[in-house]
C-alpha positions in Angstrom: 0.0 0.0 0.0 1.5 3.2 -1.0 -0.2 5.8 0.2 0.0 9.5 0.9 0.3 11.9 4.0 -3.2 14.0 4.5 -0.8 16.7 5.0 0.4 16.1 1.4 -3.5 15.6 0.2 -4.9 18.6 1.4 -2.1 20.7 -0.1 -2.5 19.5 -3.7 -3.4 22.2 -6.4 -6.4 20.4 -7.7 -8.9 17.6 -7.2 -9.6 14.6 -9.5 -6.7 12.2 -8.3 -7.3 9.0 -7.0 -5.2 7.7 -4.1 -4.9 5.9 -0.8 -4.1 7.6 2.5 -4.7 5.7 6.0 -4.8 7.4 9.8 -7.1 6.9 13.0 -10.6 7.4 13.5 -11.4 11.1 15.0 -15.1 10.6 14.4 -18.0 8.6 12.6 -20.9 10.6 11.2 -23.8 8.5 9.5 -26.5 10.0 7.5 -28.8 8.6 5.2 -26.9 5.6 2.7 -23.4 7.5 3.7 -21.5 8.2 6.5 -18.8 10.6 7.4 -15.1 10.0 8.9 -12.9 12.1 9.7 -9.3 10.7 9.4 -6.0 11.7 10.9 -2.8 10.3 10.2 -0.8 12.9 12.8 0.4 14.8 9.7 -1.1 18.4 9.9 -3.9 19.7 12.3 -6.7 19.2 9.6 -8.0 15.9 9.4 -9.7 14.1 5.7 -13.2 13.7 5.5 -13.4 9.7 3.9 -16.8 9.9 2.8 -18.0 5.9 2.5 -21.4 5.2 0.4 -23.4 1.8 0.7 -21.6 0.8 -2.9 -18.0 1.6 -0.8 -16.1 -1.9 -1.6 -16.0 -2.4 2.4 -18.5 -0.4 3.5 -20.0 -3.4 5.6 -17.3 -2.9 8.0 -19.1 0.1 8.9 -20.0 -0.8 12.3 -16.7 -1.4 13.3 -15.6 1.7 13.1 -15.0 4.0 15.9 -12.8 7.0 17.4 -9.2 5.5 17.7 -9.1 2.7 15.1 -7.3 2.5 12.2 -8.3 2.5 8.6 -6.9 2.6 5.1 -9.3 4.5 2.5 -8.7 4.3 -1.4 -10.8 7.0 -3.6 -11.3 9.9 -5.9 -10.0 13.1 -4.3 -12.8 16.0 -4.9 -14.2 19.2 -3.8 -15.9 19.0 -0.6 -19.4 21.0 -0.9 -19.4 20.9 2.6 -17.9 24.2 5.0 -14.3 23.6 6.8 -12.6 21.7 4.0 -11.3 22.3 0.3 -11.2 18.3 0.0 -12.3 15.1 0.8 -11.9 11.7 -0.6 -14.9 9.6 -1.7 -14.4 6.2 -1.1 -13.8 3.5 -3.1 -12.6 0.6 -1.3 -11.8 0.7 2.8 -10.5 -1.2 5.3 -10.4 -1.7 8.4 -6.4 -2.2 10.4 -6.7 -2.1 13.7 -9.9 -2.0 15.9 -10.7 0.3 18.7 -13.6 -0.9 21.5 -15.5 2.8 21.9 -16.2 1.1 25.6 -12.7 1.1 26.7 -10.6 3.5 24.5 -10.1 6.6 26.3 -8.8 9.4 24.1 -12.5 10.1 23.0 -13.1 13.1 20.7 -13.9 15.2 23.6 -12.0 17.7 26.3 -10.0 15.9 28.0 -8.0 17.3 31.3 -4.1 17.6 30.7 -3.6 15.5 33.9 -5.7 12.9 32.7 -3.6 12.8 29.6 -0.7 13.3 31.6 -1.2 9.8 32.6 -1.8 8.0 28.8 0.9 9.2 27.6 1.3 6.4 25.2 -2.0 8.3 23.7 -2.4 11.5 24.2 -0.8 11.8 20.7 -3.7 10.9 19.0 -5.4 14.1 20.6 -5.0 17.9 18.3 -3.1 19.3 21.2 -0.4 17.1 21.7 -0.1 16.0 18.1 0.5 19.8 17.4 2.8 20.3 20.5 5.1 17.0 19.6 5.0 18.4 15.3 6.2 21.8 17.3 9.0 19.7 18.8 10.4 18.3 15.5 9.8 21.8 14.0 12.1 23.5 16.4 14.6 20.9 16.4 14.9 21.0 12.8 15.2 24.9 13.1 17.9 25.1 15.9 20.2 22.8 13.6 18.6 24.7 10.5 20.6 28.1 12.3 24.1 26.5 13.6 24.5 24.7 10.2 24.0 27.5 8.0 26.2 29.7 10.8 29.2 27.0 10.4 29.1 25.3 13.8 29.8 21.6 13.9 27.2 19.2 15.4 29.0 17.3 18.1 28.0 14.4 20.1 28.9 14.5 23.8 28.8 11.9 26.4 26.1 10.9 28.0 27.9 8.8 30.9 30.3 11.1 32.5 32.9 11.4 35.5 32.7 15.0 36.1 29.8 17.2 37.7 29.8 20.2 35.3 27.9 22.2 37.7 29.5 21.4 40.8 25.6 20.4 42.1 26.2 16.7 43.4 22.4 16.0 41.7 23.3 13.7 39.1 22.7 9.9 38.4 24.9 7.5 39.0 25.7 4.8 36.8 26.4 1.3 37.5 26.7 -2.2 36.4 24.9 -5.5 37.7 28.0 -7.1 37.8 30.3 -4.7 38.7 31.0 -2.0 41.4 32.5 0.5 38.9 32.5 -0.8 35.8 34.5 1.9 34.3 36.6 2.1 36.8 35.5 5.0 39.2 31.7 6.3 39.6 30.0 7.2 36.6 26.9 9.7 36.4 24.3 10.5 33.7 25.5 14.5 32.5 23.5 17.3 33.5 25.7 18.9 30.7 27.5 18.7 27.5 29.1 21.9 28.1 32.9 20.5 29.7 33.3 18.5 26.7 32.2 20.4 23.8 34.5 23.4 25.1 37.3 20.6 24.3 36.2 20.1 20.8 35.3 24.0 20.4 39.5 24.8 21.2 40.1 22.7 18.1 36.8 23.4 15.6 36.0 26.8 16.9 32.3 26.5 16.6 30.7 23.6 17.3 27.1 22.8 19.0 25.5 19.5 20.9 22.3 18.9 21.2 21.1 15.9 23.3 19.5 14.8 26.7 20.6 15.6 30.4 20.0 14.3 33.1 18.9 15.8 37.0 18.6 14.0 40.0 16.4 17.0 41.9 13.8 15.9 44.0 11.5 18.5 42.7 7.6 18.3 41.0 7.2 21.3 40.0 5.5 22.2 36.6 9.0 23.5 35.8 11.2 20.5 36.5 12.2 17.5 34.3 14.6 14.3 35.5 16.0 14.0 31.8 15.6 17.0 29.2 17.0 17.9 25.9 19.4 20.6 26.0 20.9 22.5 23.0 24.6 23.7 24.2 27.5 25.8 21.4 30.8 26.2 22.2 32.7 29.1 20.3 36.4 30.0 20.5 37.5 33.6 20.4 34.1 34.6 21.5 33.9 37.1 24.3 30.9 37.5 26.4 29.6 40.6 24.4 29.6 37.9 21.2 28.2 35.3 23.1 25.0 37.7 23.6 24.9 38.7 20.4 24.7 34.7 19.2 22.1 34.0 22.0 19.8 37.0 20.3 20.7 36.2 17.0 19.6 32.7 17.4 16.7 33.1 19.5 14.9 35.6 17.1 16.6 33.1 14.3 14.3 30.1 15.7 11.2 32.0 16.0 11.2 33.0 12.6 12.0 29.8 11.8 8.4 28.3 13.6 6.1 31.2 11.9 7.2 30.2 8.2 7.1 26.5 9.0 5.1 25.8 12.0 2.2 28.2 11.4 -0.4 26.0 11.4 0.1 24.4 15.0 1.3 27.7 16.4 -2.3 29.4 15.8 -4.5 26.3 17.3 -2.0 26.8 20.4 -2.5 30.8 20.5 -6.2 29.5 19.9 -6.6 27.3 22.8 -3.9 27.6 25.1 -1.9 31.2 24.3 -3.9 34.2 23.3 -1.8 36.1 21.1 0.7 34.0 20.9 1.7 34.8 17.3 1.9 39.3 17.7 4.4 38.2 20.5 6.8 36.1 17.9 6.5 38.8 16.0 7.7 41.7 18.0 9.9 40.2 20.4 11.7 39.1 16.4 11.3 42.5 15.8 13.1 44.4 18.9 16.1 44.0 20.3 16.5 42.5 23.8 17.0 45.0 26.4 20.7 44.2 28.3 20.8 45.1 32.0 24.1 44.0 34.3 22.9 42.1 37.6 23.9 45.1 39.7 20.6 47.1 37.6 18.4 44.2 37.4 18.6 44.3 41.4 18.2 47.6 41.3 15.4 47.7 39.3 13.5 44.9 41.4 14.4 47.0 44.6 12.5 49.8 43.2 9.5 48.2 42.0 7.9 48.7 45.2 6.6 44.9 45.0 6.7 42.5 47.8 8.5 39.4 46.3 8.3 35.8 47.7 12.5 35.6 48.0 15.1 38.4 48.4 16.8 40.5 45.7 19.3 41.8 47.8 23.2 42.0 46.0 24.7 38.4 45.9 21.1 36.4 45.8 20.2 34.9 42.7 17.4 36.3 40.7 14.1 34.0 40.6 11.3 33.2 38.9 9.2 35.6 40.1 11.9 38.0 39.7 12.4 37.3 35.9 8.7 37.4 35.7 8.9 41.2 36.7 11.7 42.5 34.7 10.0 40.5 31.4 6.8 41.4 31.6 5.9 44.6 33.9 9.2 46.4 33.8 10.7 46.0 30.2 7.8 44.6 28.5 10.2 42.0 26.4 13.1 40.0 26.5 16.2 40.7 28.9 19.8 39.5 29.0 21.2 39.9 32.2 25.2 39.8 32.9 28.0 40.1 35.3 26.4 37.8 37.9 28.3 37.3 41.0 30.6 35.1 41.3 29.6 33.2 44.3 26.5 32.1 42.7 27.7 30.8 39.5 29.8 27.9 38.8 33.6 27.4 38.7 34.0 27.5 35.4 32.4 30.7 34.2 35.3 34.2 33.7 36.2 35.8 36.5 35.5 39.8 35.8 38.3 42.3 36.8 36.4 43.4 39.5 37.0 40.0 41.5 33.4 39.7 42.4 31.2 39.0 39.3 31.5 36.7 36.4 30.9 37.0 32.5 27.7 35.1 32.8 24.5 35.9 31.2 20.7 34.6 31.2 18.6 35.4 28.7 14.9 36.2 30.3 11.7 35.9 28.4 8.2 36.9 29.5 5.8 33.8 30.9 8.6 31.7 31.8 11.5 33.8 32.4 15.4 32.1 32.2 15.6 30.6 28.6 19.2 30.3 28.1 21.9 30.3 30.6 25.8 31.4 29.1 28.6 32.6 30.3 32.5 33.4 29.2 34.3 30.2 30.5 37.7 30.8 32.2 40.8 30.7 29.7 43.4 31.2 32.6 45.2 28.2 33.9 45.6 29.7 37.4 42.3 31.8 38.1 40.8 28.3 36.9 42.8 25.9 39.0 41.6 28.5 42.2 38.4 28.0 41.1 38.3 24.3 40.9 39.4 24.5 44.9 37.8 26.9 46.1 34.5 25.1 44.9 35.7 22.2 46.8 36.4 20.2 43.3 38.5 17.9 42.8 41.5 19.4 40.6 43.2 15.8 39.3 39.8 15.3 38.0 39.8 18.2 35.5 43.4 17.0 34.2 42.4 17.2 30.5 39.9 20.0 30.9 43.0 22.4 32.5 44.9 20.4 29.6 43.4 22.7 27.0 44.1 26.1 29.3 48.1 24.6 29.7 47.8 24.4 25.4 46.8 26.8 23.5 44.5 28.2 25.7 42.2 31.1 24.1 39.0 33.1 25.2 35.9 31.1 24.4 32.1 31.4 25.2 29.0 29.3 25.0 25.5 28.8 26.4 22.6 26.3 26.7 18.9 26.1 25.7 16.6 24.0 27.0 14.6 22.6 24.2 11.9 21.6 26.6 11.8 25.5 28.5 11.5 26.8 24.6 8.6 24.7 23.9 6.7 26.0 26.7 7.1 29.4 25.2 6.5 28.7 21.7 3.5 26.3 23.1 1.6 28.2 26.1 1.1 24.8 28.0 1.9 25.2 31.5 3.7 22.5 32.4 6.7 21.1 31.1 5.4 17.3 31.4 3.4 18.5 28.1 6.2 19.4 25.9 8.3 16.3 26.1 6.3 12.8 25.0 7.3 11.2 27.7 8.1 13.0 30.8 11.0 11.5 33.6 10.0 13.3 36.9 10.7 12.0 40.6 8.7 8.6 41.1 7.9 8.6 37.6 9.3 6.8 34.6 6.2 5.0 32.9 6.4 4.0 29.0 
């Protein structure tokens, strides 16, 4: 059976061709000698309207078919006289793949909670808003290697078992073997980050990028939180922190064009049913450039606001949610990149400034859900780098081959991560980031 994608179908130029598509049941409507389905193959929004007479080769199957089964439907493609479609396809021959009891399948074509199907997650494709959140998904993908291919970077692959703690947290997971206490010789951990290891390759390609999952072992449920995300993460030598901003606009407003010219479709049933204008927001945020404020005026600005917030913004605490929240969306009305964080609050291996107290770190804050990239300069200097590594009670024989590339060679060099998951909730207005990913890894929770 060859047959095409409804996506494909509804975009032809004309009518009068006669082919075979196949999908799931959305719904069955009978009138008098014909019935109605509408069929979705997960290929666009719109579904095909397979209209079956009594003289339909098959058409005895009839009462067999129900929301959620499968069918395969050979006809004539012609104008539909009916409102809400150019096309549909009058039936020839159908058949019936794979059945679906209406008494116990559960992804009925009604509204269904997102906690309910939260837990089918081995279904809730089938439903419009997570088929058009998971097409999102591919659609972004494809646009954030779309951007660092066409800018020169090489895709990398970094490990995903590692020895070192990139952020110096302690909440990773560790790795082990049935058979063996450390199979690789020493304890081994799932990476919260590619970051370590793509600096490596980035002092030896320049420009390079990694895009994979990472792994957290917080003991958090919030509707923020993930146990194993996907995390975009370039690397660029002779990139100062200035540059480094520059790429993290650049790409952001890169991507977002990127998901209006290909990913319209999807992006107006979610500004339809979960983010009210969703799409005027793409457009100007493309359109604007981000404001840039140093840490020292982003706390000043919150200590002015005159609003009682949950945690402190005092100098030397780190800016929250709620914080990011304010800036975003009451104070600049857009975008922020915020810099020259302290240096107590940020990892080892982010530049120390020449003030001694901040680092050449930035976070790039968008409105609804505030931090969407994290970046920093990383530290080219053997010493200041070695100190840093102690001080953060590292250990320093561990990081041989990391200090390796500062003893050889060493040069200024940037980079930053995006969670793919965080971006999703933007580009999506869902809520929680359960919805974004098809099969969500949280604390007591790793079904499918």
């Amino acid at each position: 059976m060859k047959r095409l994608q409804i996506k494909q179908i509804l975009s032809m130029e004309e009518a009068g061709s006669h082919l075979t598509t196949a999908g799931w049941v959305r719904s069955v409507r009978q009138a008098q000698n014909v019935s109605f389905i509408d069929l979705t193959d997960g290929s666009s929004i719109a579904g095909l309207q397979v209209v079956v007479e009594q003289s339909t080769e098959g058409s005895e199957i009839l009462d067999n078919i129900h929301t959620g089964c499968s069918l395969m439907a050979e006809g004539q493609l012609v104008e539909s006289p009916g409102k809400g479609q150019r096309y549909e396809l009058k039936a020839g021959k159908i058949k019936l793949l794979g059945e679906a009891d209406p008494a116990t399948f559960p992804i009925q074509k009604k509204k269904h909670t997102l906690e309910f199907l939260r837990q089918k997650a081995h279904l809730r494709v089938r439903t419009n808003t997570f088929a058009s959140v998971f097409r999102l998904r591919s659609y972004l993908s494809h646009g954030i290697h779309d951007f660092f291919q066409r800018k020169g970077f090489f895709y990398i692959h970094t490990p995903l078992i590692t020895t070192s703690d990139c952020e110096g947290a302690g909440e990773m997971f560790q790795v082990s073997a049935p058979s063996e206490k450390d199979f690789f010789g020493r304890p081994a951990y799932l990476t919260v980050s590619g970051q370590l290891e793509a600096e490596l390759l980035a002092l030896g390609l320049s420009e390079v990028y990694t895009f994979g999952p990472t792994f957290r072992a917080e003991n958090s449920n919030t509707p923020r939180h993930l146990s194993e995300f996907w995390m975009v993460e370039p690397e660029m030598a002779f990139y100062d922190s200035v540059d480094n901003m520059d790429l993290a606009e650049e790409f952001l407003k890169a991507i977002l064009v990127y998901m209006l010219e290909h990913a319209g479709e999807d992006l107006q049933f979610m500004e339809r049913w979960y983010q009210p204008g969703l799409l005027g927001q793409l457009e100007t945020i493309i359109k604007k450039p981000f404001e840039r404020l140093s840490y020292t005026e982003a706390i000043e600005l919150l200590g002015a606001s005159g609003k009682k917030f949950e945690f402190p913004c005092d100098w030397g605490s780190d800016i929250q949610t709620e914080h990011e929240r304010y800036l975003t969306e009451e104070k600049i009305r857009g975008p922020v990149i915020v810099y020259d964080y302290p240096a107590k609050i940020k990892p080892f291996y982010m530049r120390l400034n020449d003030d001694g107290e901040t680092v050449g770190a930035m976070d790039v804050l968008f409105p609804r859900i505030g931090e969407i990239i994290g970046g920093s300069q990383r530290e080219e200097r053997l010493d200041v780098l070695s100190r840093r590594i102690r001080k953060f009670g590292l250990p320093e024989e561990s990081y041989w081959w990391y200090l390796d590339t500062r003893r050889f060679g060493t040069a200024i060099h940037s980079g930053f991560g995006l969670g793919l998951e965080r971006t999703l909730l933007f580009l999506s207005g869902m809520s929680n980031i359960r919805d974004v990913i098809p099969f969500p890894r949280t604390p007591g929770n790793a079904e499918f």
